[in-house]
C-alpha positions in Angstrom: -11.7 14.0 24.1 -11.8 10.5 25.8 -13.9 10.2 29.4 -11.8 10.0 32.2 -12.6 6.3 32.7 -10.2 6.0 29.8 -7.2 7.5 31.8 -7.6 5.0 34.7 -6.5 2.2 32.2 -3.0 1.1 32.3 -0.7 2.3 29.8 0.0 -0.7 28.4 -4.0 -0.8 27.5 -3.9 2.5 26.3 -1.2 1.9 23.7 -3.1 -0.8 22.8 -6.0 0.4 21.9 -4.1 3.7 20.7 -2.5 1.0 18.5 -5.3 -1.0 16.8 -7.2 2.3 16.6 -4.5 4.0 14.4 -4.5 1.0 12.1 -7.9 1.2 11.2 -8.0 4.9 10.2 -4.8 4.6 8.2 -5.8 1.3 6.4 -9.7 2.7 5.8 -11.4 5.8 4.7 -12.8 7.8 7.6 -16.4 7.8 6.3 -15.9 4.3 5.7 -15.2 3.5 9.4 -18.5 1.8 11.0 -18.9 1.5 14.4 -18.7 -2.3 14.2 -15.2 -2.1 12.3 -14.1 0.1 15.6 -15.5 -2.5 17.8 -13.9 -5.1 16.1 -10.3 -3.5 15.8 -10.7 -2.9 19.7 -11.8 -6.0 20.5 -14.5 -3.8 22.7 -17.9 -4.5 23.5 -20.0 -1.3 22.8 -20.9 -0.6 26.5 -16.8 -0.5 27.4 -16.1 1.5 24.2 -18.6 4.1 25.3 -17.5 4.0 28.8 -14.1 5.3 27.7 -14.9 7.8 24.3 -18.1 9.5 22.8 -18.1 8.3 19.5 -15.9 7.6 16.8 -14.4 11.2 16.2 -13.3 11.3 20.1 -11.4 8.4 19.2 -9.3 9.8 16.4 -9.0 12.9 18.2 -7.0 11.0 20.7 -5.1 9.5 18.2 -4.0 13.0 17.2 -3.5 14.9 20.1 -1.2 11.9 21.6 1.2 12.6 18.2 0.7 16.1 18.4 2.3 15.6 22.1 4.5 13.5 21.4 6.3 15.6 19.0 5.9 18.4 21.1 7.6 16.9 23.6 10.6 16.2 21.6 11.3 19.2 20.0 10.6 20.9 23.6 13.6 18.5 25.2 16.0 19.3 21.9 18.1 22.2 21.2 17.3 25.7 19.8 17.6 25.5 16.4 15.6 22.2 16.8 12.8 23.9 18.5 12.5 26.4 16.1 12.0 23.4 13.5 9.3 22.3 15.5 8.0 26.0 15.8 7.7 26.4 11.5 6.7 22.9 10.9 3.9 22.0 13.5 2.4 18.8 12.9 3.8 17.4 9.6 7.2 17.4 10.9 10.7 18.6 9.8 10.9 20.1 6.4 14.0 20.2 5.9 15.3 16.7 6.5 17.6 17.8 9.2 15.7 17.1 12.5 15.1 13.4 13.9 11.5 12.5 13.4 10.2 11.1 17.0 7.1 9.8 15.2 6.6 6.3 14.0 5.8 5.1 10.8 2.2 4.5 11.2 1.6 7.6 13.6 3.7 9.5 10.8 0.8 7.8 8.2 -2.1 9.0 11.3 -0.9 12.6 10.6 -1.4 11.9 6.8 -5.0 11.2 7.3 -6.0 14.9 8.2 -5.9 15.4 4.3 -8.7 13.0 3.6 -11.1 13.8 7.0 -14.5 15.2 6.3 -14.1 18.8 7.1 -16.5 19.2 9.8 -13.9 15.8 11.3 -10.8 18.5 10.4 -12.5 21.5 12.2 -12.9 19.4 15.4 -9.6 18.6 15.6 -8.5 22.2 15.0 -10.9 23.0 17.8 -10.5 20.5 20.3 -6.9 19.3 19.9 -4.6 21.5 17.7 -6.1 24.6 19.0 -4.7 25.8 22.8 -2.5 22.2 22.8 0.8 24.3 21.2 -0.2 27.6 21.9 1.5 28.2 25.6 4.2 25.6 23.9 4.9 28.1 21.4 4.5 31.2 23.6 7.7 29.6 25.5 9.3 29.0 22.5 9.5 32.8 21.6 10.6 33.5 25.1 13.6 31.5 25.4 14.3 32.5 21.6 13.8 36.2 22.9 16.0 35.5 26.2 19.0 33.9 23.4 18.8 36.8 21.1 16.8 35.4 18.1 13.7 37.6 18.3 13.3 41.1 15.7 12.4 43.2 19.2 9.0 44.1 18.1 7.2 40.7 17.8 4.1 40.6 19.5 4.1 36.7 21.4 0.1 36.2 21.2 0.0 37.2 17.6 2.6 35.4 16.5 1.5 32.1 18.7 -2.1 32.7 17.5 -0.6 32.3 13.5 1.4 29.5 13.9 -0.9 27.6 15.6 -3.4 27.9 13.5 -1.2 27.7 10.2 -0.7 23.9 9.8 -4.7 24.1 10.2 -4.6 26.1 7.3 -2.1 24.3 5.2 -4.3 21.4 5.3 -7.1 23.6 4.2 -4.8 24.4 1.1 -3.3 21.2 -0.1 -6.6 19.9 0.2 -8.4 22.8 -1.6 -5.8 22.4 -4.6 -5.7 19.3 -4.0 -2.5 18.6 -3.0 -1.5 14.8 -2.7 2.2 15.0 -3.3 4.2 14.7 0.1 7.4 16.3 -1.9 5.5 19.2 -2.9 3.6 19.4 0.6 7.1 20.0 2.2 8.0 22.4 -0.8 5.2 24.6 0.3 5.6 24.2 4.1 9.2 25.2 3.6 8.6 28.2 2.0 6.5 29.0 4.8 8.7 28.3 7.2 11.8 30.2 5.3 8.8 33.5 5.0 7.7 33.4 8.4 11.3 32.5 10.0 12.3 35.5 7.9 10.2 37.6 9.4 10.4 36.5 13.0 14.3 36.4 13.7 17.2 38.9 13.8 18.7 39.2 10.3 21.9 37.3 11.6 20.6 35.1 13.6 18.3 33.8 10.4 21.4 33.6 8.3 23.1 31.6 11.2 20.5 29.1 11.0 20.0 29.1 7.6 23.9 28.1 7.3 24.2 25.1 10.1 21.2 23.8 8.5 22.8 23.5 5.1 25.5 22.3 6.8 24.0 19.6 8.3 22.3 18.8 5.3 25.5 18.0 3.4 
């Protein structure tokens, strides 16, 4: 992740370099991304640029773990049913077309990338950013769903955080594997995760409640 140095910039700096950074990895081919071509979208000189991040992969791990956040931090403020949205869809956002997107287009296009990322890129960011970023966020999740009656009684809270943190790490293994490009047919699969596991995790009638203002809301 970025050097502390990079913190001590203004925000308005930070967006802007957040900014021209996300441009050039959705417009290029990671592999294809040289270290001048990062220069030259920051408008950095290579001493200031290495001041702030490592290398090129510390850069785009930024990138990620500020959308990561940022959704995070929306479905954390919305209601319950919205947070459990969040809780079955991750990173790739609302299945279902029901919940407000808090992304951006191009940060939605950023999240699109994690497809086409060498896979030593992909594990990093598993590692370093996806990995212990959502799990205390979803341990609270179960706990207030737990406190409002949602919860079968016998769920185990580490287990069940441990999966779902590392299943949209896992989907990206798949569509990629099978190769996967279709963003229709992505959300097809998610959802049937999310339907599986939500299945499994709540109280028979409080999945069926759900299940019903979401159609609901969908018509």
């Amino acid at each position: 992740m970025p050097k502390n140095t990079f913190f001590r910039l203004d925000e308005a700096r930070r967006e802007e370099i957040s900014n021209s950074a996300m441009h050039l990895f959705v417009d290029n081919l990671y592999e294809d991304i040289t270290m001048k071509m990062v220069l030259d979208s920051l408008s950095m000189h290579p001493g200031t640029f290495y001041r702030y991040f490592e290398d090129k992969d510390d850069l785009y791990c930024l990138l990620i773990r500020n959308v990561t956040q940022k959704r995070a931090a929306y479905f954390n403020n919305s209601n319950e049913d919205s947070l459990f949205q969040f809780f079955l869809t991750g990173l790739f956002g609302n299945v279902n077309g029901i919940v407000t997107e808090p992304l951006n287009e191009l940060e939605i296009k950023l999240t699109e990338t994690l497809l086409y990322i060498p896979e030593n890129i992909l594990l990093k960011i598993y590692l370093n950013v996806l990995k212990g970023e959502s799990f205390p966020l979803i341990k609270d999740i179960l706990r207030r769903m737990r406190v409002d009656g949602y919860l079968r009684p016998d769920i185990d809270d580490d287990l069940i955080s441990f999966m779902f943190e590392s299943m949209q790490f896992n989907l990206v293994l798949f569509f990629r594997e099978f190769d996967i490009k279709d963003s229709k047919l992505q959300h097809k699969i998610s959802k049937y995760f999310a339907d599986f596991m939500g299945h499994g995790l709540l109280e028979d009638h409080k999945y069926s409640e759900i299940v019903s203002d979401l159609k609901k809301a969908k018509e």
